[in-house]
C-alpha positions in Angstrom: 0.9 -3.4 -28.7 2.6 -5.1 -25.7 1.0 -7.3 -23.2 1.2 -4.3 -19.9 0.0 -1.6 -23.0 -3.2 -3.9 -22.9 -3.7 -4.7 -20.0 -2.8 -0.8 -18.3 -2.6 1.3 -21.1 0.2 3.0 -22.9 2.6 5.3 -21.0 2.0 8.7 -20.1 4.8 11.3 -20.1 5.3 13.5 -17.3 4.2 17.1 -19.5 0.4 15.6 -19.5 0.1 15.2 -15.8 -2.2 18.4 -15.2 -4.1 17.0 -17.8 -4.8 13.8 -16.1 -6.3 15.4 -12.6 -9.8 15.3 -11.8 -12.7 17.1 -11.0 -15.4 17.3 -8.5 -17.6 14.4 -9.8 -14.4 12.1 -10.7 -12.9 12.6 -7.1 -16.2 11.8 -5.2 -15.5 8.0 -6.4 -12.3 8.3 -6.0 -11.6 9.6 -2.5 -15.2 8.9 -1.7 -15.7 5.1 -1.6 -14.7 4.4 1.6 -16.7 6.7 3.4 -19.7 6.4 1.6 -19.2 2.3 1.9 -18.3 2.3 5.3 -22.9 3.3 5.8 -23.0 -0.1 4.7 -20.3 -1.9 7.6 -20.6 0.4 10.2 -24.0 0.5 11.2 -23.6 -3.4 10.4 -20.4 -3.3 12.9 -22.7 -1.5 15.8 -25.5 -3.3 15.4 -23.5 -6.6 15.4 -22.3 -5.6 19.2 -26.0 -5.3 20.1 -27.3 -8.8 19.0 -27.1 -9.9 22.8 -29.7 -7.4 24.3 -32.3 -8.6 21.5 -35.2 -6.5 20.3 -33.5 -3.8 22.9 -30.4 -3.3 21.3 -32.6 -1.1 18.6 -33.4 1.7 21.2 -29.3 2.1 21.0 -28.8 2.4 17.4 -30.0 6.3 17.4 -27.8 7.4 20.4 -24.9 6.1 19.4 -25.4 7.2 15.5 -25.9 10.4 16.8 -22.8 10.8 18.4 -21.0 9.2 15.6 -22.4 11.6 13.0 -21.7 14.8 15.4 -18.1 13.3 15.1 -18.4 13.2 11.7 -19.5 16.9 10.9 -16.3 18.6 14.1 -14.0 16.0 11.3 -15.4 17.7 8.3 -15.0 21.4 9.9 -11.7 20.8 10.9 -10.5 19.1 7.7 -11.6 21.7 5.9 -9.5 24.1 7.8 -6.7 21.9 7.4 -7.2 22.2 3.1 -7.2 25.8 3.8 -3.8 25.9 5.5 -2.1 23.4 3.1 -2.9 23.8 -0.2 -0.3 21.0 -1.6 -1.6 18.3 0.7 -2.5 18.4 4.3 -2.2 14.9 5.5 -1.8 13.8 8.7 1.7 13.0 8.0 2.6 16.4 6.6 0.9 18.7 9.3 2.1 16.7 12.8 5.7 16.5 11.4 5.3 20.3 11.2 3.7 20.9 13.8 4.3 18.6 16.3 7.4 16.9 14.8 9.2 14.3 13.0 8.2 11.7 15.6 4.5 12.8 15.8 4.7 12.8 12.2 5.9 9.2 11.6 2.9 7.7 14.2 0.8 9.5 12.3 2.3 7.9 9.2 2.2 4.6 10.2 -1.3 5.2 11.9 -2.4 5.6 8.0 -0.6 3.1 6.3 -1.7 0.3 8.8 -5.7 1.8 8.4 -5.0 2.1 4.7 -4.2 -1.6 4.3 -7.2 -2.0 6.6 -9.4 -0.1 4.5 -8.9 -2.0 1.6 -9.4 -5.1 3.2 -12.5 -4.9 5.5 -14.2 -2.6 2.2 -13.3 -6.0 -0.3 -14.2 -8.2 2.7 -17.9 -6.2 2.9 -18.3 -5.9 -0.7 -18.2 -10.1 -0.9 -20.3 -9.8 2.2 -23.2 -8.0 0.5 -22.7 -10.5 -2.4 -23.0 -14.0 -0.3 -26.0 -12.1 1.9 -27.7 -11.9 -1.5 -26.7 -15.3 -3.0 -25.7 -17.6 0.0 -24.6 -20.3 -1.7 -21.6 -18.5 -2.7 -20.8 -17.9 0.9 -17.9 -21.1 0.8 -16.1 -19.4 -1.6 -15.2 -16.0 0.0 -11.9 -15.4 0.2 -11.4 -16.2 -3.8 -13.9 -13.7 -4.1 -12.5 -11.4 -2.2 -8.9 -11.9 -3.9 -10.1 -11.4 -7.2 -11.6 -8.7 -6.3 -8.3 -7.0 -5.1 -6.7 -8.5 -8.6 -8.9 -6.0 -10.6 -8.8 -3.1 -7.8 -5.1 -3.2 -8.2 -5.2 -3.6 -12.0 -7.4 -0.4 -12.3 -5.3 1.5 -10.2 -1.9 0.5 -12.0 -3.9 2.2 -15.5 -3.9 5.6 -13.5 -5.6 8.2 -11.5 -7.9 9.7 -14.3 -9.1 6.2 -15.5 -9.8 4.8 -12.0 -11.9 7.8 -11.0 -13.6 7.2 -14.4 -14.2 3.6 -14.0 -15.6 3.7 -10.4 -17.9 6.5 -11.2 -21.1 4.4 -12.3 -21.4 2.1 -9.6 -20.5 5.3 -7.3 -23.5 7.1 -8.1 -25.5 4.0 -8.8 -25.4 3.0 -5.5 -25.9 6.6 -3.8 -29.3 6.6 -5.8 -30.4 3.2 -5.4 -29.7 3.7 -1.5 -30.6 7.1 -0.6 -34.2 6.1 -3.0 -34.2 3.0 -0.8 -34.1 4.7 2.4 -36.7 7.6 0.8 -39.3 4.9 0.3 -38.8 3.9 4.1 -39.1 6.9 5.7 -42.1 7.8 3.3 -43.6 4.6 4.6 -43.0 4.9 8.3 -44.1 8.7 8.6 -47.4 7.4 6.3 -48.0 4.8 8.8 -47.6 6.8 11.9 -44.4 5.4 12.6 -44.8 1.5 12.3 -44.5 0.5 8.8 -45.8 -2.7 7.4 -42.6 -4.7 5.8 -42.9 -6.0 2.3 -40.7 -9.0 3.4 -40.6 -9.5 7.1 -36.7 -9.9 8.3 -35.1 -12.2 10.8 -37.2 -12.0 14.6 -34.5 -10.5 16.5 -33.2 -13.2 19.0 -34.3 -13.7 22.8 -32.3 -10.9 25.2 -28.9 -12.8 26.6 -27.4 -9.7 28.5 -28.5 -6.2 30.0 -27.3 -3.0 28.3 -24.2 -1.7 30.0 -21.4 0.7 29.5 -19.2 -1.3 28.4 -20.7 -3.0 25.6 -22.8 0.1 24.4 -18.9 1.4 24.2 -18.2 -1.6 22.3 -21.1 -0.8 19.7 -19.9 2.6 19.6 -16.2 1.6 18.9 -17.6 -0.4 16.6 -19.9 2.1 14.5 -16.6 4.7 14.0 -15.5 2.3 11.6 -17.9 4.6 9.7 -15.7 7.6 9.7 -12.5 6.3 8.4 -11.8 7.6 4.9 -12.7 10.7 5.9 -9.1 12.1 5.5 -8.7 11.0 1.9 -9.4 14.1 0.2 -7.2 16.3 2.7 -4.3 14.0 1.6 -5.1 14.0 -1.6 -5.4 17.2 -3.0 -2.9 16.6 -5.2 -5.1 14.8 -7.8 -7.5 17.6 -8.1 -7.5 20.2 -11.3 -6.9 23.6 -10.4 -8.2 25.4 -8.2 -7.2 22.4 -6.4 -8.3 23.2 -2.6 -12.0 24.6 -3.7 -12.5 21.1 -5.5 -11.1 19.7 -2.4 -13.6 21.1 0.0 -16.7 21.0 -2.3 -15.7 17.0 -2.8 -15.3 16.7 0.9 -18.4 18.5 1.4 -20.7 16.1 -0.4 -18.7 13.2 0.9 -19.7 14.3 4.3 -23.2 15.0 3.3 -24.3 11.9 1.8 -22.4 9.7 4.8 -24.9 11.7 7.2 -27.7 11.1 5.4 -26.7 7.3 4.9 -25.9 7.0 8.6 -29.0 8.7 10.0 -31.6 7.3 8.0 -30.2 3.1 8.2 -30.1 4.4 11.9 -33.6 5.3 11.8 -35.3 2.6 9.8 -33.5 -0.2 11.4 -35.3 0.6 14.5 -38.4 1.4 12.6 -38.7 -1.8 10.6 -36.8 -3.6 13.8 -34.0 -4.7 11.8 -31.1 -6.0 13.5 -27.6 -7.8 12.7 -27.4 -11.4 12.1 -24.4 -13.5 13.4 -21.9 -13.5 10.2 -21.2 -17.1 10.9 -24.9 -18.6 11.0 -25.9 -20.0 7.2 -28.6 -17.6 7.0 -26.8 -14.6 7.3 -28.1 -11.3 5.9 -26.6 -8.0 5.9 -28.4 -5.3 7.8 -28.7 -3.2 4.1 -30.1 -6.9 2.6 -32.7 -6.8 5.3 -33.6 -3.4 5.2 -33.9 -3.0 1.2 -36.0 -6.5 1.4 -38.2 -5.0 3.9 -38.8 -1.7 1.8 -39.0 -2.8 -1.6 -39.4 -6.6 -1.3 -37.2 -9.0 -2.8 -37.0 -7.8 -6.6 -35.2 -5.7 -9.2 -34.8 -2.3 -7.0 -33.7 -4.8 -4.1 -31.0 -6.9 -6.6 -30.2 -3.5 -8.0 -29.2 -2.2 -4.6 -27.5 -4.7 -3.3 -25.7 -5.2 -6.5 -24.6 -1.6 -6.1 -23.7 -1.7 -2.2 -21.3 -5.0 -3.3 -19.7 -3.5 -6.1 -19.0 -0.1 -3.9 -18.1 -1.3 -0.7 -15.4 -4.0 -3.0 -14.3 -0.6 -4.9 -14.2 1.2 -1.5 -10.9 -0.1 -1.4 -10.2 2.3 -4.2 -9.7 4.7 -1.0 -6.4 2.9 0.4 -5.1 2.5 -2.6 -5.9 6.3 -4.3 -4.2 7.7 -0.7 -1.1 4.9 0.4 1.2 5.4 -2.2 0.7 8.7 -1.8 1.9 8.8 1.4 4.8 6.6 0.6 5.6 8.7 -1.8 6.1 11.6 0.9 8.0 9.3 3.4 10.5 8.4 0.9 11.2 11.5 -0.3 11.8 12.1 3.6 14.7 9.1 3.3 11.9 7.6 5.8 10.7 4.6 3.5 13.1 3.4 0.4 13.4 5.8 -2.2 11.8 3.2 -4.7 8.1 4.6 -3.9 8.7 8.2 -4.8 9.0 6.9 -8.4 6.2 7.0 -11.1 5.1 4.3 -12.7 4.4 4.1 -16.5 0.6 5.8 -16.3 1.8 8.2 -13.7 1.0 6.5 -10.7 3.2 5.4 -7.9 3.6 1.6 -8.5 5.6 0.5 -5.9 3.0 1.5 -3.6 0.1 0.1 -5.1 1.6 -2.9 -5.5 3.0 -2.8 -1.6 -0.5 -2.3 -0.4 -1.9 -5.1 -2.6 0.2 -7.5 -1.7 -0.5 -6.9 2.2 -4.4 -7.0 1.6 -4.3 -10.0 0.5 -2.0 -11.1 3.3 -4.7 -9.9 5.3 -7.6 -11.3 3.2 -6.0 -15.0 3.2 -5.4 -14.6 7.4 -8.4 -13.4 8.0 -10.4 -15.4 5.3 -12.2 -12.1 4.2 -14.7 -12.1 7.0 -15.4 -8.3 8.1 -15.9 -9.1 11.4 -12.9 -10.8 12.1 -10.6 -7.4 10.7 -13.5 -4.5 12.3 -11.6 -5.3 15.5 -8.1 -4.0 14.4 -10.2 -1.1 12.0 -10.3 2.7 13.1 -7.5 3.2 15.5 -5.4 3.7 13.0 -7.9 6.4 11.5 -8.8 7.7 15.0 -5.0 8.0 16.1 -4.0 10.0 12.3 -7.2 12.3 13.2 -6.1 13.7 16.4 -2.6 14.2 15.8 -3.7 15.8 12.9 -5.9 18.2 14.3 -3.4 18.9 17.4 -1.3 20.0 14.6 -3.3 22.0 13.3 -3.9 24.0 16.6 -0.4 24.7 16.9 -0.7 26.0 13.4 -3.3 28.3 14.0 -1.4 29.9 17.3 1.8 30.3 15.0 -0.3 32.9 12.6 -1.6 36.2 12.9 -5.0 37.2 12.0 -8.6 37.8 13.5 -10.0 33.9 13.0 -7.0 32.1 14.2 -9.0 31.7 17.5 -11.7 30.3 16.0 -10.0 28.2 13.6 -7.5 26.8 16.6 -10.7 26.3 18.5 -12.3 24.3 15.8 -9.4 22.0 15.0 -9.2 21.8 18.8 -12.3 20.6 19.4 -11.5 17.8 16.9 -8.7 16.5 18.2 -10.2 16.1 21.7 -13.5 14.5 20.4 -10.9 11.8 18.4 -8.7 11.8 21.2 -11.8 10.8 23.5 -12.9 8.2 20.4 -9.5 6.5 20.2 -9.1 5.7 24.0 -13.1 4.3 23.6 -11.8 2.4 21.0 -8.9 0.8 22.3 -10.2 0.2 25.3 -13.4 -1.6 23.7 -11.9 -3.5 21.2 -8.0 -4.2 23.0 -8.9 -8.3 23.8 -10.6 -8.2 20.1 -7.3 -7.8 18.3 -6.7 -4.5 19.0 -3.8 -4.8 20.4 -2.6 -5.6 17.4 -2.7 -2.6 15.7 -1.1 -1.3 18.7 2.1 -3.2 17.8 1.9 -2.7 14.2 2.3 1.6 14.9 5.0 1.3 16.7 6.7 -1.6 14.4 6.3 0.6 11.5 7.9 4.2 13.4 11.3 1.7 14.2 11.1 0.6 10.7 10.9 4.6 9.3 14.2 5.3 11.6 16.0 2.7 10.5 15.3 3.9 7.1 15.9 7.0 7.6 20.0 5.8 9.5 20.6 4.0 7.0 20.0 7.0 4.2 21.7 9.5 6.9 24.8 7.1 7.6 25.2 6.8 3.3 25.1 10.7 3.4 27.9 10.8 5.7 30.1 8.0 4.0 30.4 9.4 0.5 29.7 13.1 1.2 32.9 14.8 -0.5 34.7 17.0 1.6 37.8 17.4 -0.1 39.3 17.6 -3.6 39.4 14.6 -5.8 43.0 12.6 -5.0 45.0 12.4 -8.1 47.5 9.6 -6.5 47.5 5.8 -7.3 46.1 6.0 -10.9 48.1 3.2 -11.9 45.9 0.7 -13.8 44.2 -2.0 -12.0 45.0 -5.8 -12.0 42.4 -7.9 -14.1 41.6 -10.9 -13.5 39.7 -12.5 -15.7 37.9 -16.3 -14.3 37.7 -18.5 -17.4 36.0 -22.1 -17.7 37.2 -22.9 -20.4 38.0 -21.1 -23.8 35.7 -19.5 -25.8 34.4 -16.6 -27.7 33.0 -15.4 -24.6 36.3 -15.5 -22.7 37.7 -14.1 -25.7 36.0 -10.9 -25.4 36.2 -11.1 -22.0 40.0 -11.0 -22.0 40.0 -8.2 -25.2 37.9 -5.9 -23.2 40.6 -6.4 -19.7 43.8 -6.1 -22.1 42.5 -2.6 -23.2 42.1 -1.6 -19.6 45.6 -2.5 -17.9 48.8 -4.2 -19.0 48.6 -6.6 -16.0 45.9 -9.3 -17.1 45.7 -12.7 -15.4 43.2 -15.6 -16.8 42.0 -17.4 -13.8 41.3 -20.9 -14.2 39.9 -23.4 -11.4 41.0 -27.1 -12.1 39.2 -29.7 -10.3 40.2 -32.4 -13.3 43.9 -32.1 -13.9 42.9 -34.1 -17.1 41.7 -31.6 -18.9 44.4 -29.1 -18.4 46.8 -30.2 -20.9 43.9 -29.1 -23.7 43.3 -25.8 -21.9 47.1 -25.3 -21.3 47.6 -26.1 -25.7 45.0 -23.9 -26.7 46.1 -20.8 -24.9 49.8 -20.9 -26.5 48.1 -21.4 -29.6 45.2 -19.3 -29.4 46.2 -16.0 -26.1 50.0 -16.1 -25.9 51.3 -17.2 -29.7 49.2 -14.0 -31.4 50.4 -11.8 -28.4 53.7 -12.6 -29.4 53.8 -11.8 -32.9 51.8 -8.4 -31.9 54.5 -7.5 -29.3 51.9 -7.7 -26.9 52.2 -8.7 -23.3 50.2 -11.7 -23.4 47.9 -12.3 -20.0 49.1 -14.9 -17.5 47.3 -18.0 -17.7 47.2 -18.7 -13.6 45.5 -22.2 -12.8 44.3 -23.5 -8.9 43.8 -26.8 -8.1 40.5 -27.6 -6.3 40.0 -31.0 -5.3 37.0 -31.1 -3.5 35.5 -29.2 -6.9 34.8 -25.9 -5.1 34.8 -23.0 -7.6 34.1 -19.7 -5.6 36.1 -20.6 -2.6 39.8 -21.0 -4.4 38.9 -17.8 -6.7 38.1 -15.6 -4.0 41.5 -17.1 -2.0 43.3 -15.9 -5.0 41.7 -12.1 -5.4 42.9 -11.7 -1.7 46.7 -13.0 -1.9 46.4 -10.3 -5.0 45.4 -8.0 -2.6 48.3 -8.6 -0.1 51.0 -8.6 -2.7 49.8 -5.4 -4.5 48.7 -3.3 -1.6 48.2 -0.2 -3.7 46.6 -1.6 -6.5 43.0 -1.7 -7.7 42.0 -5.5 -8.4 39.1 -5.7 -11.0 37.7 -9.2 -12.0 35.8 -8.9 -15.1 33.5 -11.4 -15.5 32.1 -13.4 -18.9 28.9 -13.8 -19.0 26.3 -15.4 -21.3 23.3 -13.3 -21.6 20.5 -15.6 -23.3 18.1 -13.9 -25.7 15.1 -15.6 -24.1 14.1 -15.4 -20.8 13.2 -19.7 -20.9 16.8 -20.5 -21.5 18.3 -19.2 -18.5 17.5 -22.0 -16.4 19.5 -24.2 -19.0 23.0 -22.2 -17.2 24.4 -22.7 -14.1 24.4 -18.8 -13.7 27.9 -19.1 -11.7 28.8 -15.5 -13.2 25.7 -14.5 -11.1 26.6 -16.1 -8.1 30.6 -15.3 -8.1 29.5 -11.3 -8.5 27.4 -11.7 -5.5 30.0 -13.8 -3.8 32.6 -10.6 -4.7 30.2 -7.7 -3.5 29.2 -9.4 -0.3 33.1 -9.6 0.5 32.3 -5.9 0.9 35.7 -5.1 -0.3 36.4 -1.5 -1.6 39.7 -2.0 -3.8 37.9 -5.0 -5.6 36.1 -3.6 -8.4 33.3 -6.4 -10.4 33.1 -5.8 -14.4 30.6 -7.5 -16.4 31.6 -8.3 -20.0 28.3 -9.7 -21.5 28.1 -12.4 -24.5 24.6 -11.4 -26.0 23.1 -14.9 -27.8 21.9 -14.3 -31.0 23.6 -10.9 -31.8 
């Protein structure tokens, strides 16, 4: 068994692909982590806002959850609509390219792909968050952390869709027990106690007040805390991974998705306030994670509480699983759209589109290494890209529903309407809240990526219109080509070099450039007695030995001089250089060459020259 059989399993062939889609239970960890993690960074994000108005920042945290989770369920209603009306996939990408058109279409697209790499970041970044909140002495060492953490994410994901949702599936449901029991216990204990429960480890005294509520920094919090609904899309674009019937699985996933994420949302809302629990500053040495203070103060500082927070670091890490379960996806679709290179739309060996996941690992860790994996320092640029997806998304959909016919079209085009103004509103809160925190950022990014999709998609068009056929293949000019054949020095490898260019035309020329007239006698002997001796006795026309001088020891310069006085003497031929070259049989030995068969071919193609054609006639070591 090979080293990438180890390390991500055998190959799978196309005909068991239906056999490798998942189920309710597998997809909940798989299309789920990011919402369900995102209870653990977004109240966290809001709350974080809030540490200047003190003890009163608390009275906040249930308004602006509220609103927040009433976003959440119009989302949920009018992606569930969307499943409905397309059963193959109804992305963001997909339905505003359809709707609302190609342009609409490719923001939408590059809305996604920038929150996708931003999901996987800020959900690693958290994940080593929860881990240095529970054992701060690892707090220096973060960003290694957080890289290897995206190593394994990545690894898991290159094994296949089936093994990943398998994999992630424990600490998935680990941590929805160990939190929703967690946040049981506490609202058991506050009704008991008439509403003011006695903590079994008193957190962090809130600091002293330095500022007054005010609209604009409530809107900060609140820009903030939708950092909680990204990730909600995931299952509408991924409906592809789900056994048959494929859309019912869909909804019942997103169902429970949505479900739990309330529940999480509402009840860290309520007992934060409760057990007056508020965010630390991430850059003081004894930070603590809002979910660290609050398990501490329910169930003290023992196995539950390790067990929890165990289970919040390993899901909000794995919550990355969501970026990378959805992005190559949507490569996938832009490149077969000639939108993105053509490269992603290929599976990998488990089945899997590789060039994606590795696309989006590489630019998390980018991201990771800029930002040294603090969460705070990427919620800034987090949700717009969500927010902006959502709305066009659901605008689509309302043109959708006033192109059908039936007696619920109103309703359904009110629904998804609905939606997209409630996001539309969120997104301009958003921006405006979080523009001078790095916003603006993202704001460049969108557009960056829609110029990069055209000129992707020119280049692909202007290809088309180059070598379309539009007329009958010319029979003229067949005469054979001109070979020239660049030779060092002689050698079996020139040997076959030369064989191979004899068979293809009568008109063969050995090419040699001399910078040390010295040796030339001994080249000049061993061709009459080795090229143009046997030729004779064959009654063969033996190839021209042609040598150039090059003083100043240049070798591709005088060679590609030469290929173009051929081409102004022969007008109407074909000039093909075929090129010896010494393949080694271990990868190690190629630095030992100078590799100048490499370089000359590029040197040739660059020339962009259409009646030179490059031939490669390989000397395999060891065969």
């Amino acid at each position: 068994m090979g080293f990438l059989d180890r390390l991500l399993g055998k190959p799978i062939p196309s005909a068991q692909e239906e056999q490798h889609k998942v189920n309710v239970w597998a997809a909940i960890p798989m299309l789920g982590l990011d919402a369900l993690g995102s209870a653990a960074y977004g109240p966290e994000a809001a709350l974080t806002l809030l540490i200047p108005l003190g003890a009163a920042g608390l009275w906040y945290v249930g308004p602006i959850s509220a609103i927040i989770i009433a976003l959440l369920v119009i989302l949920y209603l009018s992606y569930r609509q969307t499943m409905s009306a397309y059963p193959s996939g109804g992305g963001s990408y997909t339905v505003a390219k359809e709707n609302l058109g190609v342009h609409a279409g490719l923001f939408a697209a590059a809305a996604l792909l920038v929150d996708y790499v931003l999901t996987a970041a800020v959900g690693i970044s958290a994940g080593v968050g929860a881990l240095v909140s529970a054992v701060p002495t690892w707090l220096p060492h973060i960003l290694p952390i957080c890289l290897v953490v995206l190593l394994l994410i990545t690894i898991v994901n290159l094994r296949g869709i089936k093994e990943s949702g398998v994999v992630f599936a424990l600490p998935t449901y680990a941590f929805i027990a160990s939190l929703l029991g967690v946040i049981a216990i506490g609202v058991y204990r506050s009704i008991a106690s008439g509403g003011h429960p006695q903590p079994v480890e008193i957190p962090p005294a809130l600091p002293k007040a330095l500022a007054t509520a005010n609209i604009w920094l409530l809107a900060k919090s609140f820009a903030s805390g939708c950092t909680a609904m990204t990730g909600v899309e995931a299952v509408s674009n991924g409906i592809s991974v789900f056994a048959k019937p494929a859309v019912k699985r869909a909804q019942q996933t997103l169902t429970a998705i949505v479900a739990l994420l309330g529940v999480m949302l509402a009840g860290i809302a309520y007992l934060a306030t409760t057990y007056h629990i508020g965010a630390v500053d991430p850059d003081a040495k004894n930070y603590q994670s809002i979910l660290s203070q609050l398990t501490a103060a329910i169930v003290g500082r023992g196995f539950v509480y390790y067990f929890t927070i165990g289970s919040v670091l390993t899901v909000l890490a794995l919550s990355a699983n969501t970026g990378f379960a959805d992005f190559p996806r949507l490569c996938r679709l832009l490149a077969e759209d000639d939108f993105l290179p053509r490269t992603f739309a290929t599976r990998g060996r488990r089945l899997v589109y590789s060039w994606g996941i590795g696309i989006l690992a590489t630019l998390t860790g980018i991201l990771l290494i800029i930002f040294g994996g603090i969460t705070d320092r990427l919620i800034p640029l987090f949700a717009i890209g969500a927010f902006l997806a959502f709305t066009l998304s659901q605008a689509g959909m309302v043109v959708h529903w006033r192109r059908q016919e039936g007696k619920h079209k109103t309703l359904s085009a009110t629904i998804n309407g609905v939606g997209a103004i409630a996001t539309g509103i969120a997104i301009v809160v958003v921006l405006v809240a979080k523009f001078a925190d790095g916003a603006w950022i993202t704001l460049l990014l969108i557009p960056g990526l829609y110029l990069v999709f055209r000129k992707v998609n020119g280049h692909y068009d202007s290809v088309v219109r180059e070598t379309q056929v539009v007329a009958p293949m010319l029979l003229t000019s067949l005469e054979p080509p001109i070979v020239v054949v660049p030779i060092g020095r002689w050698s079996t490898i020139s040997a076959k070099a030369l064989r191979f260019a004899m068979r293809i035309s009568p008109d063969v020329i050995a090419l040699h450039v001399s910078s040390n007239p010295q040796t030339l006698p001994e080249l000049q002997r061993t061709w009459e007695n080795f090229v143009a001796c046997p030729c004779r006795d064959s009654n063969r026309v033996a190839p021209e030995l042609v040598v150039v001088n090059s003083p100043y020891r240049r070798l591709f310069h005088p060679l590609l001089e030469y290929i173009h006085d051929l081409q102004e003497q022969h007008p109407d031929r074909i000039i093909a250089v075929a090129l010896p070259e010494l393949v080694e049989a271990k990868w190690y030995h190629y630095p030992l060459h100078n590799q100048r068969a490499t370089w000359l071919k590029a040197a040739l193609l660059l020339r962009g020259d259409r009646r030179v054609v490059v031939i490669n006639v390989p000397w395999y070591m060891g065969k």
